[in-house]
C-alpha positions, -999 to 999 in steps of 0.1 A, spaced: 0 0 0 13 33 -10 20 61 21 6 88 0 -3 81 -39 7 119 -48 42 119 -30 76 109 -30 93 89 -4 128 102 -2 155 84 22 178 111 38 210 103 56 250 95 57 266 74 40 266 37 53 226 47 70 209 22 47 193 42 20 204 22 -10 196 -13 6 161 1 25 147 20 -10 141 -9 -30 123 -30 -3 100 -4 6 94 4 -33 85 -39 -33 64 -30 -3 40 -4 -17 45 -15 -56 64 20 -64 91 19 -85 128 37 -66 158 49 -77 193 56 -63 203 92 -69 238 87 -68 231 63 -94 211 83 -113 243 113 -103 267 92 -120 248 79 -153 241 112 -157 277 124 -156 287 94 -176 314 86 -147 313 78 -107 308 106 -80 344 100 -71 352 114 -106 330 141 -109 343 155 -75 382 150 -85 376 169 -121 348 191 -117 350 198 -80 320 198 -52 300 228 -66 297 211 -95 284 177 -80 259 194 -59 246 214 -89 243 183 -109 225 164 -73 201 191 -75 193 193 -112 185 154 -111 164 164 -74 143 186 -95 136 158 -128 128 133 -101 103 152 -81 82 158 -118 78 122 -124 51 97 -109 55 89 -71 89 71 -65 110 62 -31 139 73 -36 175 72 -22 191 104 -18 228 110 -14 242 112 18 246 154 14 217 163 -9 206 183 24 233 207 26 212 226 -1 177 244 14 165 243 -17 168 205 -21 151 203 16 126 223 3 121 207 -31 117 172 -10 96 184 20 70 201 -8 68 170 -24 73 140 -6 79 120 25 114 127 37 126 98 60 161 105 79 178 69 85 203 72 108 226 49 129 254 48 150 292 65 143 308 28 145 278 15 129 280 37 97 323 37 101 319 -2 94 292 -6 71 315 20 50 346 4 54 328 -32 40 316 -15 11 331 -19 -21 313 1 -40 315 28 -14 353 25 -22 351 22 -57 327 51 -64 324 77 -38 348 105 -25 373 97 4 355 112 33 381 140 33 419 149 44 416 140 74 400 100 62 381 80 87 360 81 114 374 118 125 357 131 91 328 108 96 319 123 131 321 161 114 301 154 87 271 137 115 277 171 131 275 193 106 244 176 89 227 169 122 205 197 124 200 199 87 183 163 89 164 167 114 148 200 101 140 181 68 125 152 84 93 139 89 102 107 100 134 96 121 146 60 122 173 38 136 192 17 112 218 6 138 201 -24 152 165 -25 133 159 -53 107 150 -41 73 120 -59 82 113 -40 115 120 -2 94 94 -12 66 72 -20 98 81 11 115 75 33 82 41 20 76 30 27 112 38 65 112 26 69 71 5 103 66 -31 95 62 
């Protein structure tokens, strides 16, 4: 059963919070179709986000996030993976709280450090946290973001110990009416 037949679902958090692996279940759930907009990001772009960042800088990722925000929000009703920053812009929290469900996953700094560190595609396609690498950069970023997330949210949940099983449950009890 779909949440709301006119809205999006959109999955907000870090990198490592679940977004990627959670989308596609709750898009099996309530028969919508999802998408990963890093995915989407790097299609787009024609190489990874890695790439884009290391030739074209940040500013031009971000620009290129929020163009692909704005074609995704005109098409029918979709859950939808953000990436892990797509917040740091208002107008992207706006875009997404005017037209969707925004769900902030969040877990855990070791939680998110390790799913990270066993992910090779994480590795293989996404920035280095930063100069100063690890769980230092990691720890900024939940900082920084923190309050950003939680202004954009409608819906807060724990991915450090729920079952994917449990957060589908979870999401369907708090659904607007």
């Amino acid at each position: 059963m779909n949440p709301n037949q006119s809205k999006h679902i959109f999955l907000i958090g870090l990198r490592g919070s679940g977004k990627s692996t959670l989308a596609p279940l709750l898009a099996q759930h309530w028969s919508m179709p999802w998408v990963d907009m890093d995915v989407i990001v790097a299609h787009k772009a024609g190489c990874s986000i890695r790439d884009i960042i290391q030739t074209q800088g940040v500013a031009a990722f971000r620009e290129l996030e929020t163009q692909i925000l704005h074609q995704l929000i005109l098409g029918p009703p979709t859950v939808i993976a953000t990436g892990g920053g797509v917040i740091l812009s208002e107008q992207n929290r706006s875009l997404m709280q005017q037209s969707g469900w925004v769900i902030w996953l969040h877990a855990d700094v070791a939680t998110l450090w390790k799913r990270i560190q066993t992910d090779p595609q994480s590795a293989a396609t996404r920035p280095a946290l930063g100069a100063k690498q690890g769980l230092e950069e990691l720890r900024e970023q939940i900082q920084q973001r923190l309050p950003l997330y939680k202004a954009c949210a409608d819906l807060m949940l724990d991915t450090t110990r729920n079952s994917h099983q449990a957060l589908i449950e979870l999401i369907e009890k708090h659904r607007p009416s």
